[in-house]
GUVEXDREN-828352 format. One line per 2 residues: number of its first residue (from 1); for each residue x, z, y of C-alpha. Coordinates in pm, 1 decimal, decimal comma. Layout:
N
NUM = X:Z:Y; ...
REM end
This chain:
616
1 = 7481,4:549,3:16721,7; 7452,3:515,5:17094,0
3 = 7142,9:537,2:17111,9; 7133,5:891,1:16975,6
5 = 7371,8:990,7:17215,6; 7122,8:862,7:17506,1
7 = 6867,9:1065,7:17296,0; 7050,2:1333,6:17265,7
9 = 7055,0:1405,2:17676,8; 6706,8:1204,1:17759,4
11 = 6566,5:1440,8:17497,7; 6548,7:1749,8:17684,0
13 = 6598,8:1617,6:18009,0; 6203,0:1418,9:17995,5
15 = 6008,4:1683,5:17775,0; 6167,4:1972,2:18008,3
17 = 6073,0:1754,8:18335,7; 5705,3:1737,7:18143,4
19 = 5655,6:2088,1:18066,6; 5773,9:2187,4:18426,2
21 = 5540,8:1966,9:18613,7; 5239,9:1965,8:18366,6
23 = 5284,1:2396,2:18412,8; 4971,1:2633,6:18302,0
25 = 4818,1:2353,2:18168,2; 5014,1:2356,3:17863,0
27 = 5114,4:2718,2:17906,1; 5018,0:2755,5:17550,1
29 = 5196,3:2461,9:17398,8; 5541,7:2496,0:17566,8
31 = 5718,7:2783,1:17338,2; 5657,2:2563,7:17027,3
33 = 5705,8:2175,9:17211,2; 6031,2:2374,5:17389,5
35 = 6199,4:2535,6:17045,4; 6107,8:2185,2:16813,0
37 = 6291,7:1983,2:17150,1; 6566,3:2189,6:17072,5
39 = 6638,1:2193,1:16742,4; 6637,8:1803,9:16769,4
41 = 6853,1:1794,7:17006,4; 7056,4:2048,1:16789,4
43 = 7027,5:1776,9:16514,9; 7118,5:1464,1:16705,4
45 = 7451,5:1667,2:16853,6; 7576,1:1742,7:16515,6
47 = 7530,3:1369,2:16415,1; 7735,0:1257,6:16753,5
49 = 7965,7:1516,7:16707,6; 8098,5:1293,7:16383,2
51 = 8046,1:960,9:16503,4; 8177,6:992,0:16877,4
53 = 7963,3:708,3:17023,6; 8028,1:585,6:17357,3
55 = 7763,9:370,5:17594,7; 7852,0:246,6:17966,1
57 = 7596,9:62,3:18198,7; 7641,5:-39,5:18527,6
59 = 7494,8:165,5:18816,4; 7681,2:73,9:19103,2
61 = 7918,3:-207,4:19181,2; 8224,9:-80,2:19014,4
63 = 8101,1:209,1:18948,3; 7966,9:239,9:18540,6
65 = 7777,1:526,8:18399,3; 7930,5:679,8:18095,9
67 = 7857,0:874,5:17824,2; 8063,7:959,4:17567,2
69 = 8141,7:1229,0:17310,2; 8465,6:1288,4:17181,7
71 = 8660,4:1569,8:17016,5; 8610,3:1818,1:17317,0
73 = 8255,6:1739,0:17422,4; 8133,7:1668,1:17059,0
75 = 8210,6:2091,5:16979,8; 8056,8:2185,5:17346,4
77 = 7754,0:1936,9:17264,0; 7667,5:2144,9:16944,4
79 = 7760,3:2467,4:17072,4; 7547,4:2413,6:17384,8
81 = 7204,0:2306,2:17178,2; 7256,8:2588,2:16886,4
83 = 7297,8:2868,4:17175,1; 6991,1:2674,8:17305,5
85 = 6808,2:2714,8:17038,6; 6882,4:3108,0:16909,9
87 = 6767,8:3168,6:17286,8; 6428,1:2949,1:17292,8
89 = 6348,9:3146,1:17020,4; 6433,6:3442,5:17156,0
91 = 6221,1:3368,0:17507,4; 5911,8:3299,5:17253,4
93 = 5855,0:3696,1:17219,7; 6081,8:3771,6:17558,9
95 = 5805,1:3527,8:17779,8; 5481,5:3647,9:17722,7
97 = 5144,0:3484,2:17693,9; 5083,4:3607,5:18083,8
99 = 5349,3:3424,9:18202,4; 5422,2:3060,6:18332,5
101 = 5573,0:2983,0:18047,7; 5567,9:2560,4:18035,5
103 = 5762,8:2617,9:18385,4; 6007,5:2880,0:18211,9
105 = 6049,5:2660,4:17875,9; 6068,2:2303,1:18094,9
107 = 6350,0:2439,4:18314,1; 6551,0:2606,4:18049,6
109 = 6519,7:2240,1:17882,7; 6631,6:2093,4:18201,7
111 = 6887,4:2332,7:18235,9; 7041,2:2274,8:17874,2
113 = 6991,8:1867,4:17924,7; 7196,8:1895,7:18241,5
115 = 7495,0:2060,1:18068,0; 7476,5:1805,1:17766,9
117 = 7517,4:1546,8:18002,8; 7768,7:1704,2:18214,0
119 = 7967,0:1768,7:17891,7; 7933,7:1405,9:17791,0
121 = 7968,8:1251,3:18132,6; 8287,5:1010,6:18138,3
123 = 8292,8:919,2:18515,4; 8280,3:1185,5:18783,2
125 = 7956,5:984,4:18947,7; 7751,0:1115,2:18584,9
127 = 7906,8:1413,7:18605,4; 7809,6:1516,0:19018,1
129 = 7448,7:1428,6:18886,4; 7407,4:1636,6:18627,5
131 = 7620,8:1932,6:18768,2; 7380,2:1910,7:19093,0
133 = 7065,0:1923,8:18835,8; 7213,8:2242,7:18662,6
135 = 7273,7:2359,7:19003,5; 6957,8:2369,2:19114,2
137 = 6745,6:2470,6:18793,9; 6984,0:2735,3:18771,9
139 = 6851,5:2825,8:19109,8; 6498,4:2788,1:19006,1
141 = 6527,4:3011,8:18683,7; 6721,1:3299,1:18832,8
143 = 6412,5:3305,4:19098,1; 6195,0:3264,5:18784,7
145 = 5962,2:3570,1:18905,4; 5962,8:3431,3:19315,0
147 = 5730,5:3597,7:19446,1; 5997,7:3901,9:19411,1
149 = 6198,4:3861,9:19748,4; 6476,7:4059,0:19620,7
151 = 6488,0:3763,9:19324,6; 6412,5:3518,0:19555,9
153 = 6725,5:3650,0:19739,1; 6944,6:3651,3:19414,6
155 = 6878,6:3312,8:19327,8; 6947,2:3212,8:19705,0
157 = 7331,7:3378,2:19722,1; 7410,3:3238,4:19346,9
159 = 7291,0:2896,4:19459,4; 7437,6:2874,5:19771,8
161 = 7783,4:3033,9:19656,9; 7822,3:2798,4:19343,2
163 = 7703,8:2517,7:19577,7; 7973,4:2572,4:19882,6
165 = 8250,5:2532,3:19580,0; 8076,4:2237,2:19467,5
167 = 8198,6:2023,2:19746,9; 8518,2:2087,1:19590,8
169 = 8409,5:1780,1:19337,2; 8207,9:1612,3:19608,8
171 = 8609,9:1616,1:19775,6; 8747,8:1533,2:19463,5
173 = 8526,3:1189,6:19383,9; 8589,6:1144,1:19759,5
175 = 8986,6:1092,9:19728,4; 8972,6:932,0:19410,4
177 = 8785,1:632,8:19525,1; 8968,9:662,2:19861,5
179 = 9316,6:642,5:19671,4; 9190,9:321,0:19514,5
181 = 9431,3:428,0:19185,2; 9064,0:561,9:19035,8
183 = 8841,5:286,4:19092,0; 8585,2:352,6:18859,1
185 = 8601,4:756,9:18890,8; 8679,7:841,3:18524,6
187 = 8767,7:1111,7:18456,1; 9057,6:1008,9:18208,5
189 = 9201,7:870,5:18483,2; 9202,5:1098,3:18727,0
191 = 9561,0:1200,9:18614,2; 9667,6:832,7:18717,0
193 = 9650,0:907,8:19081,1; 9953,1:1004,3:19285,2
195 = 10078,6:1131,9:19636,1; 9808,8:1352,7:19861,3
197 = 9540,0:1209,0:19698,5; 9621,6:1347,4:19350,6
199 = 9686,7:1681,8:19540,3; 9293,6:1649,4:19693,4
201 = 9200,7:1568,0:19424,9; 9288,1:1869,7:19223,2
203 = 9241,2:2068,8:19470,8; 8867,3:1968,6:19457,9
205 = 8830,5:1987,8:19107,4; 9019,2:2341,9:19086,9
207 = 8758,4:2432,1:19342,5; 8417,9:2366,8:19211,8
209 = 8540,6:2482,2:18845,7; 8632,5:2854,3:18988,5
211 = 8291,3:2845,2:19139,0; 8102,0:2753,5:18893,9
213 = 8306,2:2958,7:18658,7; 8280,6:3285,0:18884,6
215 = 8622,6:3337,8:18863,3; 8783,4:3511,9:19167,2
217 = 8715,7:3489,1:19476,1; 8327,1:3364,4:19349,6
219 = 8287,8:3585,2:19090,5; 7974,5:3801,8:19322,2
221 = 7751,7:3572,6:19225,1; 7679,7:3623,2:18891,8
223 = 7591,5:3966,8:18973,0; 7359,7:3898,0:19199,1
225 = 7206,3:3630,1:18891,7; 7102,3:3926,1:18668,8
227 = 6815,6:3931,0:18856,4; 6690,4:3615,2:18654,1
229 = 6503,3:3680,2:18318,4; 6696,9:3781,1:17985,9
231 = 6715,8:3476,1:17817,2; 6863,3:3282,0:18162,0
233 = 7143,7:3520,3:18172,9; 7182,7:3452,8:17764,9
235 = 7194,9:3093,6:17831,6; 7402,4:3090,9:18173,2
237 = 7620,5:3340,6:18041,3; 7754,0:3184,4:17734,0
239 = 7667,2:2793,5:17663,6; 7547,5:2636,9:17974,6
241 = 7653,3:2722,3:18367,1; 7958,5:2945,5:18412,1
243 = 8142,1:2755,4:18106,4; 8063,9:2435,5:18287,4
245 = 8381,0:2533,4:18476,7; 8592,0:2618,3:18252,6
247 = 8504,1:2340,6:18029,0; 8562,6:2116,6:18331,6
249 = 8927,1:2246,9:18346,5; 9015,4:2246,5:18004,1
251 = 8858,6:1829,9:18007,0; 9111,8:1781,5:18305,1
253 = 9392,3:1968,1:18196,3; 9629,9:1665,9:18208,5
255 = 9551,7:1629,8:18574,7; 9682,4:1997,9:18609,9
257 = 9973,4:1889,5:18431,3; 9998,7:1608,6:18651,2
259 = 9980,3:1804,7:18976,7; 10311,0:2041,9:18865,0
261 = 10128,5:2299,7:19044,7; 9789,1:2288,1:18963,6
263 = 9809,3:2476,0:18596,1; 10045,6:2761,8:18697,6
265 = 9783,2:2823,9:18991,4; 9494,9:2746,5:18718,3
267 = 9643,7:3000,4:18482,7; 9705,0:3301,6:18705,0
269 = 9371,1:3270,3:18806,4; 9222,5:3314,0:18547,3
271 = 9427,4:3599,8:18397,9; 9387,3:3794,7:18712,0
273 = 9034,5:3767,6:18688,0; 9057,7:3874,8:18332,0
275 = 9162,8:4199,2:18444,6; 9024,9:4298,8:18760,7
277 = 8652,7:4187,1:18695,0; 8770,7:4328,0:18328,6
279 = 8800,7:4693,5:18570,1; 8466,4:4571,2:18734,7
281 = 8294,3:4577,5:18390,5; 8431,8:4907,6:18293,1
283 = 8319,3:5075,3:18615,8; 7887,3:4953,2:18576,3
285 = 7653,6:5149,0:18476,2; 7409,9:4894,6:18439,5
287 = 7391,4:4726,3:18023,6; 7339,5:4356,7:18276,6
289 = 7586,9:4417,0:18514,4; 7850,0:4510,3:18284,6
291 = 7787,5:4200,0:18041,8; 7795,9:4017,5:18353,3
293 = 8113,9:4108,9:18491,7; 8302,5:4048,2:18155,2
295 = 8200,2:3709,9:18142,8; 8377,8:3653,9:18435,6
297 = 8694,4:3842,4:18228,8; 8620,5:3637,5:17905,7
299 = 8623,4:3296,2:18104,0; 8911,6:3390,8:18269,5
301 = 9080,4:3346,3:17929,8; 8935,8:3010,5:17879,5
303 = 9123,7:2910,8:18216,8; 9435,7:3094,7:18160,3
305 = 9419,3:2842,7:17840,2; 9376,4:2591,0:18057,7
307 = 9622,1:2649,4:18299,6; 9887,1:2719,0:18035,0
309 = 9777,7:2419,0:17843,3; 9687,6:2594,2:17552,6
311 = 9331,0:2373,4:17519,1; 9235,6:2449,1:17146,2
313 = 9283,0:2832,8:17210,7; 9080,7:2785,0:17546,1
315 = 8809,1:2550,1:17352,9; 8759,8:2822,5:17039,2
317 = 8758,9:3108,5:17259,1; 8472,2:2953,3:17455,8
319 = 8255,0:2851,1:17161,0; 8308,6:3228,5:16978,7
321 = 8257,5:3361,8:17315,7; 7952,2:3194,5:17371,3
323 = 7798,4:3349,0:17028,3; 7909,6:3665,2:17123,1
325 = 7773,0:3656,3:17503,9; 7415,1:3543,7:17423,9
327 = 7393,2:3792,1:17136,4; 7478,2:4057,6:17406,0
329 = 7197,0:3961,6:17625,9; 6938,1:3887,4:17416,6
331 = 6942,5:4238,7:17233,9; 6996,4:4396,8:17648,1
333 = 6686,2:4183,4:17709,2; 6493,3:4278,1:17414,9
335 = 6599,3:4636,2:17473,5; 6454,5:4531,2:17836,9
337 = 6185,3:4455,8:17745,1; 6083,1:4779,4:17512,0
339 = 6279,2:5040,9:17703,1; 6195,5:4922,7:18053,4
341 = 6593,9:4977,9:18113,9; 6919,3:4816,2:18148,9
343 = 7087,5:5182,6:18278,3; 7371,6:5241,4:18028,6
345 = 7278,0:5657,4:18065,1; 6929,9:5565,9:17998,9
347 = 6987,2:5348,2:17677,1; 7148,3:5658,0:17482,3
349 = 7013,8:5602,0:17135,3; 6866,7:5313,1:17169,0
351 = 7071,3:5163,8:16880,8; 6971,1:5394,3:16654,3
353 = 6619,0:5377,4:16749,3; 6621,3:4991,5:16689,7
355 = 6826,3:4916,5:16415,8; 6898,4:4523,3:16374,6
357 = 6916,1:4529,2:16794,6; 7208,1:4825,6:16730,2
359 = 7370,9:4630,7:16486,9; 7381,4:4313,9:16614,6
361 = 7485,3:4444,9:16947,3; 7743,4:4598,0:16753,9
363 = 7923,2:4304,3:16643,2; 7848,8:4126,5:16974,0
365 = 8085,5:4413,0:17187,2; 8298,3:4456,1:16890,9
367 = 8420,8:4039,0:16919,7; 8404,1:4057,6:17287,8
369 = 8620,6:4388,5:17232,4; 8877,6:4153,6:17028,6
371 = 8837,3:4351,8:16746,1; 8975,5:4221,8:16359,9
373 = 8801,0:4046,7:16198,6; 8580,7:3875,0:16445,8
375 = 8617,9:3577,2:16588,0; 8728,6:3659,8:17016,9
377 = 8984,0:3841,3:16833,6; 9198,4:3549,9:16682,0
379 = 9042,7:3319,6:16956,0; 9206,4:3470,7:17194,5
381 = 9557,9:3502,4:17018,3; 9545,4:3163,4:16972,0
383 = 9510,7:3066,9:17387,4; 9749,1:3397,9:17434,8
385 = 10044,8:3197,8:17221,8; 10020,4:2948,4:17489,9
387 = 10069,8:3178,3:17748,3; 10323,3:3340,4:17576,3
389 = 10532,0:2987,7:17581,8; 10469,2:2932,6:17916,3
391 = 10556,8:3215,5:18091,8; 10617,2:3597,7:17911,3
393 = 10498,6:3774,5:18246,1; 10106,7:3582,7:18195,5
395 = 10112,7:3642,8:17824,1; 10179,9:4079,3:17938,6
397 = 9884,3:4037,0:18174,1; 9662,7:3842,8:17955,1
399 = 9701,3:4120,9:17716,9; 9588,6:4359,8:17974,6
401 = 9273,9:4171,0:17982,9; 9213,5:4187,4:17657,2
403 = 9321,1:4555,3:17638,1; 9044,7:4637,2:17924,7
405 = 8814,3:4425,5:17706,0; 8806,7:4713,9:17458,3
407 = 8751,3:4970,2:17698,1; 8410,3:4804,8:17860,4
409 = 8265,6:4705,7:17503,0; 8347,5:5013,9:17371,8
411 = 8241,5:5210,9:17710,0; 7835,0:4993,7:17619,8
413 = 7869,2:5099,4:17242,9; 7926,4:5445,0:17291,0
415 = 7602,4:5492,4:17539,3; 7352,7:5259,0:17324,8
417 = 7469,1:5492,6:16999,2; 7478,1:5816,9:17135,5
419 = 7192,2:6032,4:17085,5; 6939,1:6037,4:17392,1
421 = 6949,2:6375,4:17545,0; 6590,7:6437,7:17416,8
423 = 6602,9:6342,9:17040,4; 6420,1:6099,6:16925,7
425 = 6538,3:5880,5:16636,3; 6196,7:5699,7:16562,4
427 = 6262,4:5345,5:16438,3; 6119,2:5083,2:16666,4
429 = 6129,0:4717,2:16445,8; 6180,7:4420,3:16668,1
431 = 5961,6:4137,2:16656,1; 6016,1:3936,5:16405,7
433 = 6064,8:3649,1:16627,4; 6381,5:3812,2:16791,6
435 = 6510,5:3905,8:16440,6; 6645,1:3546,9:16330,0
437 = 6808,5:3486,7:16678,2; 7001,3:3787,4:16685,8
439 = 7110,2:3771,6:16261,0; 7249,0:3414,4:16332,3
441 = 7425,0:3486,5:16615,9; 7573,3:3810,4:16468,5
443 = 7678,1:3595,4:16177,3; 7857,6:3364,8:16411,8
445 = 8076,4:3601,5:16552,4; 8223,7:3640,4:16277,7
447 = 8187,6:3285,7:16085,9; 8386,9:3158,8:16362,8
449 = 8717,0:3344,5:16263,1; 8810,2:3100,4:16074,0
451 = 8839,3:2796,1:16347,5; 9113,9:3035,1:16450,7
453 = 9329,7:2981,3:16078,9; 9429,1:2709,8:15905,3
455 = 9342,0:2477,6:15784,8; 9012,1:2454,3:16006,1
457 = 9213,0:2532,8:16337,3; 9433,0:2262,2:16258,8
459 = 9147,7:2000,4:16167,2; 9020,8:2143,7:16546,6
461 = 9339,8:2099,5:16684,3; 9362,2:1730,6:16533,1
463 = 9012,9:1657,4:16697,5; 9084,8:1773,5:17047,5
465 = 9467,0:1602,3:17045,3; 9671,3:1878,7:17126,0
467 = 9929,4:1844,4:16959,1; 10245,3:2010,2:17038,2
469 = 10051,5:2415,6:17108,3; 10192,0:2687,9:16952,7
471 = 10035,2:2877,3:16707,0; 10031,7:3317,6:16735,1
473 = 10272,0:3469,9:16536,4; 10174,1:3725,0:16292,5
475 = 10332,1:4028,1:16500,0; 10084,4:3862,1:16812,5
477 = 9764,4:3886,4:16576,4; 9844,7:4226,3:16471,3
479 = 9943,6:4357,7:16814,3; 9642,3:4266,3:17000,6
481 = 9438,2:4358,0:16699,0; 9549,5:4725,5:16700,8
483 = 9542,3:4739,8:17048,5; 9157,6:4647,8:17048,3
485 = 9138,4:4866,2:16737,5; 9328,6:5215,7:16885,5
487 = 9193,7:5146,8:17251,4; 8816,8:5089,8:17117,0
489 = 8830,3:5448,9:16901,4; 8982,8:5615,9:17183,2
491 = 8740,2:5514,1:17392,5; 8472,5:5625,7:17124,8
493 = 8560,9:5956,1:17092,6; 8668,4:6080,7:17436,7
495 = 8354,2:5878,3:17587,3; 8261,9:5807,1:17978,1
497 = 8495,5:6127,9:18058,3; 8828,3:5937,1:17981,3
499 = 8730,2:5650,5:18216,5; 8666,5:5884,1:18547,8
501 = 8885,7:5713,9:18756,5; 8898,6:5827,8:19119,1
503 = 8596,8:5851,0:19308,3; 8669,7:5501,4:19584,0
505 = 8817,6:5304,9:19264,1; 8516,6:5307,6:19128,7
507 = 8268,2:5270,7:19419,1; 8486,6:4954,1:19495,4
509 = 8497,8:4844,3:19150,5; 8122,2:4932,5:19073,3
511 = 7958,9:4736,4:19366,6; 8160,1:4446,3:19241,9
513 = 8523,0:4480,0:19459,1; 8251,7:4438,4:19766,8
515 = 8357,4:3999,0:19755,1; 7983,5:3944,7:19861,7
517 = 8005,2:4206,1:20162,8; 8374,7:4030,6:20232,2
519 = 8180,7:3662,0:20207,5; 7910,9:3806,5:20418,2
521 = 8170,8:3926,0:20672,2; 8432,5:3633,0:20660,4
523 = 8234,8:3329,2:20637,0; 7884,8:3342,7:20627,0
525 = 7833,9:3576,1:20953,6; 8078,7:3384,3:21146,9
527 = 7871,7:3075,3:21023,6; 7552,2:3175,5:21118,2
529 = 7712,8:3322,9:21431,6; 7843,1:2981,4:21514,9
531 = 7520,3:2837,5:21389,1; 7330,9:3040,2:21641,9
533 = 7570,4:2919,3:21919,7; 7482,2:2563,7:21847,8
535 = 7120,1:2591,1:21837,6; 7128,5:2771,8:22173,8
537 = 7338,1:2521,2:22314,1; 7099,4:2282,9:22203,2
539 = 6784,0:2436,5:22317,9; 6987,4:2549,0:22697,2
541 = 7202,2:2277,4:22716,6; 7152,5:1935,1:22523,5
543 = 6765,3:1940,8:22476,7; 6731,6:2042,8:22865,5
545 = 6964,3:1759,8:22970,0; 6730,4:1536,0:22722,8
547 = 6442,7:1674,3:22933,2; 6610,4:1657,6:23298,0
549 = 6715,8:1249,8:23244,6; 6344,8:1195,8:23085,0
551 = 6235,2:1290,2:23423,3; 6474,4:1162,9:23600,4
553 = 6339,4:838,2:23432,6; 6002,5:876,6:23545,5
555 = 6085,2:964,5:23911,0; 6309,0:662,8:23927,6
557 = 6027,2:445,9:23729,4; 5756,1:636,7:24023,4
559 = 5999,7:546,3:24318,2; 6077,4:172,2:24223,7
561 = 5685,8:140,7:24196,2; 5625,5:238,2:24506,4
563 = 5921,1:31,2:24684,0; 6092,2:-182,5:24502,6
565 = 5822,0:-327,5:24347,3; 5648,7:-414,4:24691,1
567 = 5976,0:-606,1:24818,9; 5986,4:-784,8:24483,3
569 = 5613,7:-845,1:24524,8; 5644,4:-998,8:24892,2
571 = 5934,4:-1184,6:24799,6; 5723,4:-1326,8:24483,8
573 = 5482,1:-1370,9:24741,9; 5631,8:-1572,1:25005,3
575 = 5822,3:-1811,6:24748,8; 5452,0:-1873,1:24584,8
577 = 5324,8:-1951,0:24946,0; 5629,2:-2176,5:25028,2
579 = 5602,4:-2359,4:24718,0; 5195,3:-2413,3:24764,0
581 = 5292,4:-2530,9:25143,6; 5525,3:-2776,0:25003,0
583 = 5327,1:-2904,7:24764,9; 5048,0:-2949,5:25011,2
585 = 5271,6:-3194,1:25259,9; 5392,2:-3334,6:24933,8
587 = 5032,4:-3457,9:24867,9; 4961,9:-3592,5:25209,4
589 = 5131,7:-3976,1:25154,6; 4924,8:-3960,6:24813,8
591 = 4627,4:-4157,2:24989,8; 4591,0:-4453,5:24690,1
593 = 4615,7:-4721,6:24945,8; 4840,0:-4951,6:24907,2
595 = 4856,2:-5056,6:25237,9; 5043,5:-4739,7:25379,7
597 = 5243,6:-4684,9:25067,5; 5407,7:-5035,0:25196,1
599 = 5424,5:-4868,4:25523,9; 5605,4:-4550,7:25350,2
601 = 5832,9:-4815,5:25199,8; 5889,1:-4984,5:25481,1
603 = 5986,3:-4691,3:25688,9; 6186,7:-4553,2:25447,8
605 = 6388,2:-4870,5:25396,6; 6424,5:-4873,9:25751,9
607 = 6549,2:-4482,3:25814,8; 6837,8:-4622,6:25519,9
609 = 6915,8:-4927,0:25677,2; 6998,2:-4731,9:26015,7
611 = 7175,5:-4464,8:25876,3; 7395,4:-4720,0:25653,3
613 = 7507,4:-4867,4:25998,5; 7596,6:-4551,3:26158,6
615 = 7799,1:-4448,8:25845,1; 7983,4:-4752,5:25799,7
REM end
């Protein structure tokens, strides 16, 4: 069985690496090589998913790579390759002949293979890899069209933002293997450290998940992402990416625990960014922008539920969530595509005019709206019933969120099914392609009810080991049901005129509560400020000085050549001459006769013999 589980991540990860490098080549091939990957890999995670293999090798010295799927990753593994696969197929008719398509299909491969093995990963070395490869062919598909600079740019600020909260982890793995109480870096025992490291350590982790998760104050980015095609933001937006945080949190939500303060902090987090990007969704105008901005709302529930320690609500609300989400996009792509518009006042009738894309969309904003009976709707009461026992005050604001939920899916359904201001009701069938994508995913949403009940959302419950969560109450259910319900119809009939909110609310709110223009302001011109300072102090002051003592160096070198070296020269000189002068005398008793060598001896002998009497 392991060695499905190292299929199940090598799968994607070497035919999407082949597609992206082999490129036009095989331009014609990928689509079909890219959708049959998938569905394998779909196969091989639901046959993991029941077994729950582990495998471990070593890949440094005591440091193992592990991969593992329990009850957690073994429901993200099979959500993450069946999202994967409704949006491959999608991309088939979304990705035309004309374009690069092996480099589209290979990175979205990648891109899916890096979030299987981040959700598998059992040591934080495993999981830095793969969160750095979703990183950057996250970056690459978002500047999918490059030769746009305004995409180019997009892709730039996402990647960049998601990256600077990455060190968070880079921190984290830092002070776990500096605390020594985490020797090996895995992650179930991460909880085991103590003192300031266990503070770093969360501290890291809380960081990177809030970035990757756009939750607030990184939440800009994903804005600035919808210039990437359709099917990225379907992918990135429900299975793969921005759920990579909150999955992240919801794995480590005993070191939360741990911390004391680390799942309050978690928890009101999240709920606040359920309701002010929640207020950011309601104010767009654009179909993207506004699916974009309650993602950021809808994961804010997943780490409320992970703060508050309610992980089975948190865990079903991101797999219904994700079914919901990359429904949403894929009929705003398709409708894209066709209309040439994402402009909410330009899409008037466009439901009507494409039927299956109306109704499909339909349920999508309907569960996203929390609506009875789909599946966001009980999802969420389930996480919500863990707020509620933690704290009443996050369980009031948490129902906010979900309230303002309702307003911005009702706000999208209203302007897709109104009739465009110059009638036309012609019927314009998708391709057929699109068609099973968007039926299977509309069946989801509301399939998926039932992991909220029991007995399935106890048998969930029992695989993830959470024992001990509440469970809603029936007055919970039916309050935030007809509070979707009444909120959603009032929205429908009064329209865009009962959301008019005054005229700065919603510029601030619209352009996204202006975080980038903050970020901009606050750290990245003072960076590139101080940036600027350095190189010029490099250039005036360090690279001159480099420059001045290199010449220095060759004065000094010039000078001793001309005078130092001609003392040393003489001096070599003279001692050269002395010792040829001595060696000359030296030879002058060498005669060979033997005659004066008894002279020599004689003499010598003599010289002694005198100076031994005047001594003594």
């Amino acid at each position: 069985m392991s060695a499905l589980l190292w299929a199940l991540v090598a799968l994607p990860l070497t035919v999407g690496t082949l597609l992206a490098v082999v490129g036009r080549p095989v331009d014609r091939y990928a689509p079909t090589v890219a959708v049959g990957t998938a569905v394998a890999a779909l196969g091989l995670a639901v046959a993991v998913a029941f077994e729950h293999p582990r495998v471990e090798v070593p890949l440094l010295e005591g440091l193992p790579a592990g991969l593992a799927v329990d009850g957690l990753s073994g429901l993200m593994v099979v959500t993450v390759t069946a999202v994967t696969v409704a949006v491959l197929l999608f991309s088939v008719a979304d990705i035309g002949p004309g374009e690069a398509r092996a480099r589209f299909f290979g990175l979205m491969l990648l891109f899916g293979g890096a979030m299987l093995t981040t959700v598998t990963a059992t040591t934080l070395t495993v999981l830095l890899m793969a969160w750095e490869v979703m990183g950057a062919t996250s970056w690459a598909l978002i500047g999918y069209w490059w030769s746009d600079p305004e995409r180019g740019d997009a892709a730039n600020t996402a990647f960049l933002t998601t990256r600077a909260a990455d060190l968070g982890l880079y921190l984290a793995a830092g002070a776990a293997w500096a605390s020594g109480q985490v020797g090996s870096l895995a992650l179930d025992e991460l909880p085991d450290a103590t003192g300031v490291w266990s503070t770093v350590i969360t501290v890291g982790v809380i960081a990177a998940a809030f970035g990757k998760s756009a939750q607030l104050p990184f939440s800009f980015w994903l804005s600035r992402a919808m210039q990437g095609p359709s099917p990225v933001s379907a992918l990135l937006h429900s299975a793969t990416m921005v759920v990579a945080g909150a999955y992240l949190l919801l794995r480590l939500e005993p070191l939360l625990s741990a911390s004391g303060w680390g799942g309050p902090v978690v928890a009101w987090t999240g709920v606040v960014t359920a309701v002010v990007l929640g207020l950011v969704a309601v104010a767009q105008t654009d179909l993207k922008q506004l699916l974009a901005a309650s993602t950021c709302a809808q994961i804010g529930f997943m780490v409320l539920a992970a703060g508050a320690g309610a992980v089975t609500g948190g865990t079903l609300q991101l797999i219904a969530h994700a079914a919901a989400k990359s429904l949403a996009f894929v009929v705003a792509g398709a409708w894209l595509t066709i209309l040439g518009t994402k402009a909410l006042p330009a899409l008037r009738g466009a439901a009507r005019r494409h039927r299956t894309a109306g109704i499909t969309f339909s349920v999508a904003a309907l569960a996203l709206a929390g609506v009875p009976p789909l599946a966001l709707w009980a999802a969420k009461d389930v996480l919500l019933a863990g707020a509620l026992e933690d704290n009443l005050a996050l369980y009031a604001v948490g129902l906010a969120g979900a309230v303002i939920s309702a307003v911005y899916s009702a706000k999208a359904l209203w302007f897709v099914w109104q009739p465009a201001p110059v009638p036309d009701d012609r019927e314009e069938p998708l391709p057929y392609a699109t068609r099973l994508p968007l039926v299977t995913l509309a069946v989801a949403c509301a399939a998926l009810t039932v992991t909220s009940f029991p007995p399935v959302r106890d048998a969930v419950r029992r695989v993830l080991g959470g024992g001990g969560q509440p469970d809603p109450r029936v007055w919970e259910l039916g309050l935030s049901g007809a509070l979707a319900l009444a909120v959603s119809a009032l929205v429908w009939m009064r329209g865009p005129q009962l959301l008019a909110f005054p005229r700065r609310f919603t510029a601030w709110t619209s352009d996204w509560l202006r975080l980038e223009n903050a970020a901009r302001t606050l750290l990245v011109g003072p960076v590139m400020r101080l940036a600027h300072a350095l190189a010029a102090f490099d250039d005036r002051v360090l690279d001159r000085a480099v420059e001045g003592t290199a010449r220095g160096s060759v004065r000094l070198a010039q000078w001793t050549n001309a005078q130092a070296e001609r003392l040393v020269d003489g001096t070599v000189e003279g001692v050269a001459g002395g010792a040829r002068a001595l060696g000359r005398w030296a030879r002058r008793p060498q005669t060979g006769q033997l005659h004066q060598y008894l002279a020599q001896a004689v003499a010598a002998f003599t010289v002694l013999a005198v100076v031994l009497v005047l001594v003594r």
